[in-house]
MILUMKOL-195473 format. One record per residue (C-alpha): x, z, y; residue number from 0; residue in three letters. Coordinates in pm, 1 decimal. Example, Ala and Ser with C-alpha at 12.3 -4.5 7.8 and 13.67 -1.06 7.14 Angstrom:
# MILUMKOL-195473
         xx         zz         yy     i    aa
     1230.0      780.0     -450.0     0   ala
     1367.0      714.0     -106.0     1   ser
***
This chain:
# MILUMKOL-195473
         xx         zz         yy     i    aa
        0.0        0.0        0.0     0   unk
      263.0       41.9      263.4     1   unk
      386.0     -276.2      199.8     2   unk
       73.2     -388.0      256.5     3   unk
       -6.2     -245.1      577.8     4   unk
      336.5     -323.4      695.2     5   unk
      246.8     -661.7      725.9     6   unk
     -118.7     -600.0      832.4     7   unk
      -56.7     -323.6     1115.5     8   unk
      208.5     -545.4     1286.4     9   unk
       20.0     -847.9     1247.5    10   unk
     -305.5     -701.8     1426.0    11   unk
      -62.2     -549.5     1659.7    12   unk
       15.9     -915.5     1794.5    13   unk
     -304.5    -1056.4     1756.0    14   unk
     -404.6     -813.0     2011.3    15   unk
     -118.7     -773.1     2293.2    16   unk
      -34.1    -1195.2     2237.6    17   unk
      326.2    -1162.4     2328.8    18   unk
      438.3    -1501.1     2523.1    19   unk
       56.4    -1595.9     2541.9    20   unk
       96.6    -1717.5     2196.4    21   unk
     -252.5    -1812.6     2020.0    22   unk
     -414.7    -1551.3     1765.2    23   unk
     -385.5    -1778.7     1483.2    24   unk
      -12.5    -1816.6     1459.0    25   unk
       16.6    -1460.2     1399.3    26   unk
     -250.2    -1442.4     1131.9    27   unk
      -92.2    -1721.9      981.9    28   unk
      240.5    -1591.3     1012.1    29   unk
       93.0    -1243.2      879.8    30   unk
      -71.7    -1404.8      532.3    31   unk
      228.3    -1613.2      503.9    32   unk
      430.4    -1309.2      498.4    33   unk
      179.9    -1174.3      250.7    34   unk
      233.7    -1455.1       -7.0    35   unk
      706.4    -1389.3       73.2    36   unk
      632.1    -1007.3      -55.8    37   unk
      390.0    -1126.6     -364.6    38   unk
       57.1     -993.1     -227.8    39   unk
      -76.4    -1297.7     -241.8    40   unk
      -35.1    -1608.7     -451.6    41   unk
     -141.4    -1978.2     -391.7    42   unk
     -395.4    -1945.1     -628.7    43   unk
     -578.4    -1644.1     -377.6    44   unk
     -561.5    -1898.4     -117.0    45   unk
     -741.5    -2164.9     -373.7    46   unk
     -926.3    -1919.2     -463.8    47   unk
    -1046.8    -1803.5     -116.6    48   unk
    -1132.6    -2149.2       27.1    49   unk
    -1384.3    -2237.5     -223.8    50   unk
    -1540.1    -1869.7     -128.8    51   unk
    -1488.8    -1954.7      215.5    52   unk
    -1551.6    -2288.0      222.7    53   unk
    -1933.5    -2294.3      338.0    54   unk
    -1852.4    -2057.7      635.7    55   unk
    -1551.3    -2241.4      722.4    56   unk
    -1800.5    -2537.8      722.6    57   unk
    -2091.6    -2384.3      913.3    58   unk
    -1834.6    -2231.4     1156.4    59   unk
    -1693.7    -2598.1     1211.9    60   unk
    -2013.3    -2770.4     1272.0    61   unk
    -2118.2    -2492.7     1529.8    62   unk
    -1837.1    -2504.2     1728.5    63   unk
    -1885.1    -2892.3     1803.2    64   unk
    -2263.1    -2813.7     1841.9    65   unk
    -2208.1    -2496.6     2140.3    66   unk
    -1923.5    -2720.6     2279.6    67   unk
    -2157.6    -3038.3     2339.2    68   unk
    -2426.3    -2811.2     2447.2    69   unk
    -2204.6    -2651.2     2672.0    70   unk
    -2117.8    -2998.0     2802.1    71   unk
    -2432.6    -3106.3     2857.5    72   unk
    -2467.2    -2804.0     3103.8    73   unk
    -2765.6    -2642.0     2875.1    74   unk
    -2638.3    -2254.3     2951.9    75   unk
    -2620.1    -2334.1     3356.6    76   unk
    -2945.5    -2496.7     3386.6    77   unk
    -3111.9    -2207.4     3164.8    78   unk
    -2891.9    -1945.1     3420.3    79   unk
    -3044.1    -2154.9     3729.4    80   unk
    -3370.8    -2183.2     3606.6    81   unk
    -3388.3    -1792.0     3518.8    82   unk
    -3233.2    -1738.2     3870.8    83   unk
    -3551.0    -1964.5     3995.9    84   unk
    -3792.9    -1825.6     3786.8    85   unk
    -3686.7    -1448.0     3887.2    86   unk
    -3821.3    -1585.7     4242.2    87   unk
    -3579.2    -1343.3     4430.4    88   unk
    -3624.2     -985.0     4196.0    89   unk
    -3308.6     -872.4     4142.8    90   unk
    -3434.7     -614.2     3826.9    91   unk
    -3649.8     -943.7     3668.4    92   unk
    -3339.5    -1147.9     3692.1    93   unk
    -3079.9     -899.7     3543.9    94   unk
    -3350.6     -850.0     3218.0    95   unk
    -3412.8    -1261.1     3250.5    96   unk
    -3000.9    -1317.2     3206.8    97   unk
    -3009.8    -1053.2     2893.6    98   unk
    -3272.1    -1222.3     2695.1    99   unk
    -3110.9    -1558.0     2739.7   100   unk
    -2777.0    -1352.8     2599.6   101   unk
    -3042.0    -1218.2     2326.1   102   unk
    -3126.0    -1617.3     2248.3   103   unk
    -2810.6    -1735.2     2222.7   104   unk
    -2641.7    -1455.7     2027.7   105   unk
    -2883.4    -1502.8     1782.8   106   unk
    -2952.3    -1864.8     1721.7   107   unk
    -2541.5    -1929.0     1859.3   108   unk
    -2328.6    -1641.7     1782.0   109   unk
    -2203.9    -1393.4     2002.1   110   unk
    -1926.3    -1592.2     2077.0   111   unk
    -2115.4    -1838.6     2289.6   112   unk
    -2295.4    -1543.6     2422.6   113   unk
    -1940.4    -1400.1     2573.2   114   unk
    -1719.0    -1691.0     2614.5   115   unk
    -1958.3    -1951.4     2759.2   116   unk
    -2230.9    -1769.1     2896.1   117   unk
    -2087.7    -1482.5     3037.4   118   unk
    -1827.3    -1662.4     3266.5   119   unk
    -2164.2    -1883.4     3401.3   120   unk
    -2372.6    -1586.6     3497.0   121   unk
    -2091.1    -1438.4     3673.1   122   unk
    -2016.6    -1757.0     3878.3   123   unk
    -2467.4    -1736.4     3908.1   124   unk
    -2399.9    -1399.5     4083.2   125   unk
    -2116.1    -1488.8     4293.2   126   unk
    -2349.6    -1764.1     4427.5   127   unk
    -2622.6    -1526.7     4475.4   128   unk
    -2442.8    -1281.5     4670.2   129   unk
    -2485.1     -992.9     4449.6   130   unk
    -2294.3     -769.9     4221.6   131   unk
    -2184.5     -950.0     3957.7   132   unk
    -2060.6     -624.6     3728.6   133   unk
    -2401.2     -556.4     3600.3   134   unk
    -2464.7     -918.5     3454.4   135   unk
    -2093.7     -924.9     3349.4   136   unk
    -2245.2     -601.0     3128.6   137   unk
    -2507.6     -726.8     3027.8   138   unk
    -2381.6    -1027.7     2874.3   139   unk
    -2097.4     -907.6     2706.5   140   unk
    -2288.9     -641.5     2535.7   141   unk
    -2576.3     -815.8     2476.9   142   unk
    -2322.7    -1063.9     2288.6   143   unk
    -2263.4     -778.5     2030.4   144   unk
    -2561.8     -619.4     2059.8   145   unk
    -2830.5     -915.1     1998.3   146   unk
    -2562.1    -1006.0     1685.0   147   unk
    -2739.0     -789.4     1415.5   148   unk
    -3039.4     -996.6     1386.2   149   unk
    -2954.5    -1325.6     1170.6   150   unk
    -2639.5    -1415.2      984.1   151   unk
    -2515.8    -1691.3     1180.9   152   unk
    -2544.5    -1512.3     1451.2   153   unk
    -2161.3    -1321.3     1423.4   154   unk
    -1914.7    -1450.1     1122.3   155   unk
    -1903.5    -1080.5     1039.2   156   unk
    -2262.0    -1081.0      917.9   157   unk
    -2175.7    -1458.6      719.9   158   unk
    -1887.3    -1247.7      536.3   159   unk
    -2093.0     -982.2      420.1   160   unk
    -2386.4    -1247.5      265.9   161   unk
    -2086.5    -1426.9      127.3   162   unk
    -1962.0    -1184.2      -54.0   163   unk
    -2292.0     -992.2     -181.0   164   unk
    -2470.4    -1333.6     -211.2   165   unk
    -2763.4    -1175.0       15.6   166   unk
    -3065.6    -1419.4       84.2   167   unk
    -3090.8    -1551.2      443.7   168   unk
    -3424.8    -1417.1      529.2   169   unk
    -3358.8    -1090.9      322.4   170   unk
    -3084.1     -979.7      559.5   171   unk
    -3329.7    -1084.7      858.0   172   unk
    -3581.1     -894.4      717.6   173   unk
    -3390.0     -584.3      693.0   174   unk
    -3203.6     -625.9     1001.6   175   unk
    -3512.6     -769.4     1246.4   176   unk
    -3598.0     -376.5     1335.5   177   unk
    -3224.4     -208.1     1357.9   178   unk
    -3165.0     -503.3     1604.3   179   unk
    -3475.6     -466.1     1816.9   180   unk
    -3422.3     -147.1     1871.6   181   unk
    -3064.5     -192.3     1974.1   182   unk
    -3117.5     -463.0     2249.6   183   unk
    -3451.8     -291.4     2351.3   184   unk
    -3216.6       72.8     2405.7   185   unk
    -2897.5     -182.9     2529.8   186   unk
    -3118.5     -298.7     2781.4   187   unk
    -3278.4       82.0     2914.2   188   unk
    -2905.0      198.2     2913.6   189   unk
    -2796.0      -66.3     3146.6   190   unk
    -3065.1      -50.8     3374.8   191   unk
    -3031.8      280.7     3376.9   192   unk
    -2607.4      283.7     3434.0   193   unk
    -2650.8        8.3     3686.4   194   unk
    -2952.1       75.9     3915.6   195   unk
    -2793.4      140.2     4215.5   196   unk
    -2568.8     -174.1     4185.7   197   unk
    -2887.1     -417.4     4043.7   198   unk
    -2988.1     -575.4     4394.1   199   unk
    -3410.9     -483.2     4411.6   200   unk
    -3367.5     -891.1     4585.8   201   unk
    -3163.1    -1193.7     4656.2   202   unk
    -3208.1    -1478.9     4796.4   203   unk
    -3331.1    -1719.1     4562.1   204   unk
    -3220.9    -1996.5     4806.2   205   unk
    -2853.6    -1916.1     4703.6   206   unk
    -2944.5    -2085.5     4363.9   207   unk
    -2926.7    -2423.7     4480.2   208   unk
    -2560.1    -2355.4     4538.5   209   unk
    -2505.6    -2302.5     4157.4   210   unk
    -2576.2    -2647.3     4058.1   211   unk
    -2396.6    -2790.2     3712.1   212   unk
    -2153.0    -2505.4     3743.3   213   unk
    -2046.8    -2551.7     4116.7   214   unk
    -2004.9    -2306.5     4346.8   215   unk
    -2093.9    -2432.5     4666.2   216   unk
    -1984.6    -2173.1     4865.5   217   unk
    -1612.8    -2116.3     4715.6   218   unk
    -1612.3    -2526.6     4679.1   219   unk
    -1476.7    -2435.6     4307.5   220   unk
    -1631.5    -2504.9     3991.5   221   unk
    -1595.6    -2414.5     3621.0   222   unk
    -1547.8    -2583.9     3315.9   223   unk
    -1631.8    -2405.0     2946.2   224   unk
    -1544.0    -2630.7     2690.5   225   unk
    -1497.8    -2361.1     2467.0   226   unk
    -1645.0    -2181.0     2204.3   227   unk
    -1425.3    -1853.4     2029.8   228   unk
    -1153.9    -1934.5     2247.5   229   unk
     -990.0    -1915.1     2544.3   230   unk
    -1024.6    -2127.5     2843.5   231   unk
     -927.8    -2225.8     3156.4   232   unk
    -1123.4    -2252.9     3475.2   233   unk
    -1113.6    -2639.4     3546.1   234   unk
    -1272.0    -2792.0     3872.3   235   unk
    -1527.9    -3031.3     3811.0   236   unk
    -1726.9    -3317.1     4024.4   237   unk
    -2052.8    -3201.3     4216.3   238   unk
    -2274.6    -3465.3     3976.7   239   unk
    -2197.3    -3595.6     3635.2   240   unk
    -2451.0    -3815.7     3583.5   241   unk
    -2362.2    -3943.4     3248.7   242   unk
    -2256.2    -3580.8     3119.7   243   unk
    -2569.0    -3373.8     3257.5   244   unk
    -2803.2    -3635.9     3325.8   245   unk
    -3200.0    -3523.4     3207.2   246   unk
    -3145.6    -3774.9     2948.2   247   unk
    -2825.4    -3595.3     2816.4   248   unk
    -2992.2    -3297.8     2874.8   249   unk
    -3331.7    -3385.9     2698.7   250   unk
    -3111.7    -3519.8     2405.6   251   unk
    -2893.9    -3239.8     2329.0   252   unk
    -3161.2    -2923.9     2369.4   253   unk
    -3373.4    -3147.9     2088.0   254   unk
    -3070.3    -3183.9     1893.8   255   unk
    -2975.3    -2797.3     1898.1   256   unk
    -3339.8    -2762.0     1879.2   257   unk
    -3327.2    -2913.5     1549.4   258   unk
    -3030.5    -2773.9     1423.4   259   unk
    -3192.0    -2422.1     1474.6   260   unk
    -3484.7    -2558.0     1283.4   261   unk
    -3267.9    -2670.2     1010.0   262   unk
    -3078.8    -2317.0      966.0   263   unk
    -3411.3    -2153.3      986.3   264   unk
    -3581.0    -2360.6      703.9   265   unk
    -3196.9    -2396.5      450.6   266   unk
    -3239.4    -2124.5      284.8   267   unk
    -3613.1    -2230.8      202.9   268   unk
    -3478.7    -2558.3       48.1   269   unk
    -3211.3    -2443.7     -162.5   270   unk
    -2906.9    -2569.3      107.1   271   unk
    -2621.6    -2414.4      258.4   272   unk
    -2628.5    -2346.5      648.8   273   unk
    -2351.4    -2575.6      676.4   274   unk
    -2563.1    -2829.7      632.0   275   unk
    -2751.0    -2835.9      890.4   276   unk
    -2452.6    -2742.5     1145.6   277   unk
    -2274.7    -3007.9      996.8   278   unk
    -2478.7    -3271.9     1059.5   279   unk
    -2635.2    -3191.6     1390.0   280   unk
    -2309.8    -3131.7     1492.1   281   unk
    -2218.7    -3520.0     1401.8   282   unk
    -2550.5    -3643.1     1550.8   283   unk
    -2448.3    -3453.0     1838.2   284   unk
    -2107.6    -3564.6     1883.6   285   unk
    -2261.1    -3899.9     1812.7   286   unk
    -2447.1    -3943.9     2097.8   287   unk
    -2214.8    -3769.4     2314.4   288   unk
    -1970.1    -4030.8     2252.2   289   unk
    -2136.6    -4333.3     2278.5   290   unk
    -2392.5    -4213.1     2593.2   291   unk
    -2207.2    -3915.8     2805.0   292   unk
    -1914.4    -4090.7     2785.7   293   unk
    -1751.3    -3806.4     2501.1   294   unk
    -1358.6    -3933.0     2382.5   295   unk
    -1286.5    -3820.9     2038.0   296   unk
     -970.5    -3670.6     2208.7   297   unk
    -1143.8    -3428.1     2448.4   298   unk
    -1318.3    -3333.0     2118.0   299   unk
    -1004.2    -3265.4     1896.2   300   unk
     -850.9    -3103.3     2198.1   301   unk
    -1084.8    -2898.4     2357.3   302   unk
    -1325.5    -2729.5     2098.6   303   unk
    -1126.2    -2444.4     1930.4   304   unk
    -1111.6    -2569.2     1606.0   305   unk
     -763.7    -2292.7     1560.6   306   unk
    -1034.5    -2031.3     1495.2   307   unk
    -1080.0    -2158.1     1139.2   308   unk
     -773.1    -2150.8     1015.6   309   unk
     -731.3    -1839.3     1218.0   310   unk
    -1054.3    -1690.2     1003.0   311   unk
     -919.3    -1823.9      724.5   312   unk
     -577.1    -1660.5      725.1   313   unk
     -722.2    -1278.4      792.1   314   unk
     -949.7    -1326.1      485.6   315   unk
     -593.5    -1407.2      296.1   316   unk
     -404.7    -1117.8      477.1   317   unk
     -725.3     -891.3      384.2   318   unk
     -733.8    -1004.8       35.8   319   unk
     -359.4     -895.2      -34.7   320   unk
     -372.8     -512.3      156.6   321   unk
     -730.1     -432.4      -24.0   322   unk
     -525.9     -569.3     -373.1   323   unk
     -276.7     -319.8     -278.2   324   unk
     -510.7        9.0     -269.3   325   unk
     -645.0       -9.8       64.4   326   unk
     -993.3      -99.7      -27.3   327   unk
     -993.5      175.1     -352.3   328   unk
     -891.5      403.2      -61.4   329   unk
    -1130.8      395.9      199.9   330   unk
    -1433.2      332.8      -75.9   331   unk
    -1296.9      696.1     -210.4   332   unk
    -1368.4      805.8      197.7   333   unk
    -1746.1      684.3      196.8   334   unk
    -1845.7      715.8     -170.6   335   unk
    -1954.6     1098.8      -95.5   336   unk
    -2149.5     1048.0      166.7   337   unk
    -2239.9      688.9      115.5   338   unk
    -2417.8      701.6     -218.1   339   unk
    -2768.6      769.2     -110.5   340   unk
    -3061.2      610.2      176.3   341   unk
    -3072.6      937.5      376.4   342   unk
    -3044.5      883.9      761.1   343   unk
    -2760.0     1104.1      814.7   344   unk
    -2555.1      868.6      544.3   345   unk
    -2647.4      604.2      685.5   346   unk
    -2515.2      714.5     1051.1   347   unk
    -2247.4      824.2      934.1   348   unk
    -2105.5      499.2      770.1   349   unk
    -2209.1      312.1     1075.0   350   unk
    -2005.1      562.8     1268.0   351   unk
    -1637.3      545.8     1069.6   352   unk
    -1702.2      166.5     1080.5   353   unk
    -1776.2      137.7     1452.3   354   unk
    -1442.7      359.0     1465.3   355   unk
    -1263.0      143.0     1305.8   356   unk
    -1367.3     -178.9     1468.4   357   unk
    -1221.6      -29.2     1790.7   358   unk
     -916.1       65.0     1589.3   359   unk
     -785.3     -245.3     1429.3   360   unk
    -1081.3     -475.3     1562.6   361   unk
    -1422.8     -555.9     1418.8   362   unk
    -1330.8     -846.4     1243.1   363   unk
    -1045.6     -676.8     1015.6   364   unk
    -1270.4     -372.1      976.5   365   unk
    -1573.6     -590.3      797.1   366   unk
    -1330.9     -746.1      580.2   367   unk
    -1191.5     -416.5      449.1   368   unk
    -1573.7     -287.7      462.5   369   unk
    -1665.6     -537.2      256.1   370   unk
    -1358.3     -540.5        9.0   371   unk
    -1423.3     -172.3       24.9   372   unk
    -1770.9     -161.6      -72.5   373   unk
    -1888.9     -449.5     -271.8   374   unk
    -1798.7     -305.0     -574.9   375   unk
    -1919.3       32.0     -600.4   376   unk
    -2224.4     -122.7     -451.3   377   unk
    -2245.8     -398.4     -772.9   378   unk
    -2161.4     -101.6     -982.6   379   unk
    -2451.9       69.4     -849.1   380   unk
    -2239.4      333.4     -763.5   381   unk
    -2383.5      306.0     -400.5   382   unk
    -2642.4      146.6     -227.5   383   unk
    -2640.6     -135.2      -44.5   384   unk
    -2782.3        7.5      245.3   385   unk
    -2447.3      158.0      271.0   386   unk
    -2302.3     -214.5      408.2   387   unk
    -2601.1     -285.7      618.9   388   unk
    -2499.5       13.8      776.6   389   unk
    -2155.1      -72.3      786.7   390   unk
    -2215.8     -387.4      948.3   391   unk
    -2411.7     -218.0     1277.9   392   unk
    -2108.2      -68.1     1313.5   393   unk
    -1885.3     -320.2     1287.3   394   unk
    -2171.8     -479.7     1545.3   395   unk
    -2252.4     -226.1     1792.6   396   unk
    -1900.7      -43.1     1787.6   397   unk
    -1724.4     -286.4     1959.6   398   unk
    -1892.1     -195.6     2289.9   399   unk
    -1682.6      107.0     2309.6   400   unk
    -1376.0      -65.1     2390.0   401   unk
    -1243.9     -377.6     2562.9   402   unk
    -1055.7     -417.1     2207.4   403   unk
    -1360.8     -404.5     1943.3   404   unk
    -1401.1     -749.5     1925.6   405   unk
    -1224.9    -1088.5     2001.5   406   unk
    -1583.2    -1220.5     2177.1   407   unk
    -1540.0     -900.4     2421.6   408   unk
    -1161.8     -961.3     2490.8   409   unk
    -1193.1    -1331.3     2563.3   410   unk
    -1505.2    -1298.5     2753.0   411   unk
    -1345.9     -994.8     2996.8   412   unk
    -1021.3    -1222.7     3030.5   413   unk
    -1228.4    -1531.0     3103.0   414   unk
    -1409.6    -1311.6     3400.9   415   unk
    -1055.4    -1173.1     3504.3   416   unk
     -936.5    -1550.4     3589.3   417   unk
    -1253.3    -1564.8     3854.9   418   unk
    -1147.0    -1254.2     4014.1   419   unk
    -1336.6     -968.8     3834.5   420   unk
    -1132.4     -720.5     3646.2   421   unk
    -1270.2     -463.8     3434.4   422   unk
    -1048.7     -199.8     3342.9   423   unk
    -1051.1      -65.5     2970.7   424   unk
    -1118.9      258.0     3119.7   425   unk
    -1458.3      165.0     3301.3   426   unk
    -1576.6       -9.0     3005.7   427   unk
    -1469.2      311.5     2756.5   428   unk
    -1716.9      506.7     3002.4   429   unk
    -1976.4      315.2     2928.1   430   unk
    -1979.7      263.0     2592.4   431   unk
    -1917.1      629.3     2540.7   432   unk
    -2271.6      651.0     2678.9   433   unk
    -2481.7      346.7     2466.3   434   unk
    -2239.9      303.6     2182.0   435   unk
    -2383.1      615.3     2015.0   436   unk
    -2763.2      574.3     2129.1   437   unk
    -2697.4      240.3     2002.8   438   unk
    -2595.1      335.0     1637.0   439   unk
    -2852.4      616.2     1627.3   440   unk
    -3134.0      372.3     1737.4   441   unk
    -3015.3       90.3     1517.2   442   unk
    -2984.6      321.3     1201.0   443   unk
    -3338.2      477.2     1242.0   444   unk
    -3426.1      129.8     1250.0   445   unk
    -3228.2       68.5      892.2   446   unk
    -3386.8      411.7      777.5   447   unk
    -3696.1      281.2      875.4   448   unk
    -3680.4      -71.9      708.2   449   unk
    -3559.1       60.9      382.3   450   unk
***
């Protein structure tokens, strides 16, 4: 085992500070490749592990290309004007407006949308409106965690756990549908509650017309988010692009996601795999893109960030070798007491340790070794399965605590940071000492309640 985790604690260690700005996924890669020199993995794990893997890897590939083209098409900004609009100057009907589009997209998108393409776009939305733009910056990035419980596409950590434990689609949604309503309903009291004197009561609803297909009137600066999952750049863009954004690029690519929502919805009802229907909407998508918006197939390779698959890919190898080497044996032995029946406090208690630990070595890591730690005794019957639903609100939820929790938190925070907001770790550690734990309580009443 300490073999093990001196490969996985260092490798963490630089996914998280990125010495030289270097990209996650070279130290993952370097991490399982370093793995596979001291024997804890072999070749045939890694054969092994993509034909587990394969259908995420898949689905996660086809949704990139889908956000990325809807992002394009400037979906998110017209949905952020039109909410602005809509609002018709209430400051309080606009802040709960901006979270339920974060609720949407987190759950039909993935969180990652959520944080890395919506939140930068309601924070430019604010900056046009003259008002204080921490609130909204709070309200999307939690809400990108938050809103993540409710289906399995909508976080890769919730596609891990069904992958593993071969859970149906609409049986996790089931189970999870209350323990997520009652975290966004609570998310959303919280913040209203932490930010009232800093949500304006009005704005000027005029100021919207100077957030037009992500410009900025007023600072003459606009932003591009060609990104989904990773990081970005703020890029200046033309006041119109007609052939981009136009109503029929617009009209086009909402009934395309449109569809491919309908199509993950109705897989598991036809016997398919989700990445299916990512897959090919994504191509239609593309499709279109290319041959009416005036898409290259270079701007595609190069600006969707297709490094977070192999990036994925080589954690689940890294994992695979530390839980062969005890690691997973070891912290099943910490849960199996407490873990091994339905009762509330069990429950809460798992969700807790995991919520820790996502704020410890990251969310991501922390399902993985939930998962490797778990599945067994839970095949067994040794424990219940319960025990990794709860697991996964905290691997969920936790990562509110901290500005380290998740990768969807970091990026979106550092994303902000470039447009002249910083939030410092210690703000955002106030907070979420305040909701994480209402959050967790209120989300595992909701389990309690469902099971």
């Amino acid at each position: 085992m300490i073999r093990a985790l001196a490969v996985f604690a260092p490798t963490l260690l630089f996914i998280f500070v990125r010495p030289g700005r270097i990209k996650e996924v070279w130290f993952a890669a370097a991490g399982a490749l370093l793995a596979w020199l001291l024997g804890l993995v072999s070749p045939d794990d890694a054969i092994s592990l993509l034909r587990e893997t394969g259908d995420v890897l898949l689905f996660l590939a086809g949704m990139l290309v889908v956000a990325y083209v809807t992002d394009r098409a400037g979906v998110f900004e017209r949905l952020a004007l039109w909410t602005a609009r809509a609002a018709r100057g209430r400051g309080r009907l606009l802040f709960a407006g901006v979270y339920l589009i974060g609720v949407l997209v987190t759950v039909w998108l993935s969180l990652d949308t959520t944080a890395v393409i919506l939140a930068p776009i309601v924070f430019s939305l604010a900056r046009a409106l003259d008002i204080p733009p921490l609130p909204f910056v709070f309200a999307t990035t939690y809400v990108a965690n938050t809103a993540s419980l409710f289906l399995p596409v909508s976080n890769l950590t919730n596609l891990i756990v069904l992958g593993r434990l071969s859970i149906p689609f609409w049986e996790y949604a089931r189970v999870m549908f209350l323990p997520g309503l009652l975290a966004v309903v609570v998310n959303l009291l919280l913040l209203f509650w932490l930010f009232r004197a800093l949500i304006p009561k009005a704005y000027d609803v005029r100021r919207a017309e100077r957030f037009e297909y992500g410009v900025v009137a007023a600072g003459g600066e606009g932003v591009g988010h060609g990104v989904y999952g990773g990081a970005a750049a703020d890029v200046s863009l033309p006041a119109e692009e007609p052939a981009t954004k136009s109503r029929e690029c617009v009209a086009v690519t909402v009934a395309g996601l449109l569809a491919v929502l309908a199509g993950l919805a109705g897989a598991p009802f036809w016997g398919i795999g989700l990445w299916v229907p990512a897959c090919a909407g994504a191509a239609a998508l593309a499709a279109y893109h290319m041959i009416r918006a005036g898409l290259k197939p270079r701007a595609l390779a190069k600006d969707v960030s297709w490094d977070l698959l192999p990036f994925v890919f080589s954690l689940f190898l890294l994992l695979r070798g530390v839980a062969r080497a005890g690691l997973s044996q070891w912290a099943a032995g910490l849960v199996a007491a407490w873990a091994s029946g339905q009762s509330y406090g069990e429950l809460l208690a798992v969700a807790a340790a995991t919520a820790l630990g996502s704020n410890l070595i990251n969310n991501l890591p922390m399902v993985l070794v939930a998962v490797e730690s778990l599945a067994a005794p839970i095949e067994a019957g040794a424990l219940h399965r319960a025990s990794l639903y709860a697991a996964l609100i905290g691997t969920n939820l936790g990562p509110n605590l901290t500005v380290i929790g998740s990768l969807a938190t970091m990026l979106s925070l550092s994303l902000i940071s470039k447009k002249g907001l910083e939030v410092p770790g210690l703000t955002y550690l106030k907070i979420g000492l305040i909701t994480v734990p209402a959050l967790l309580a209120a989300a595992v009443l909701g389990l309690w309640l469902s099971l």
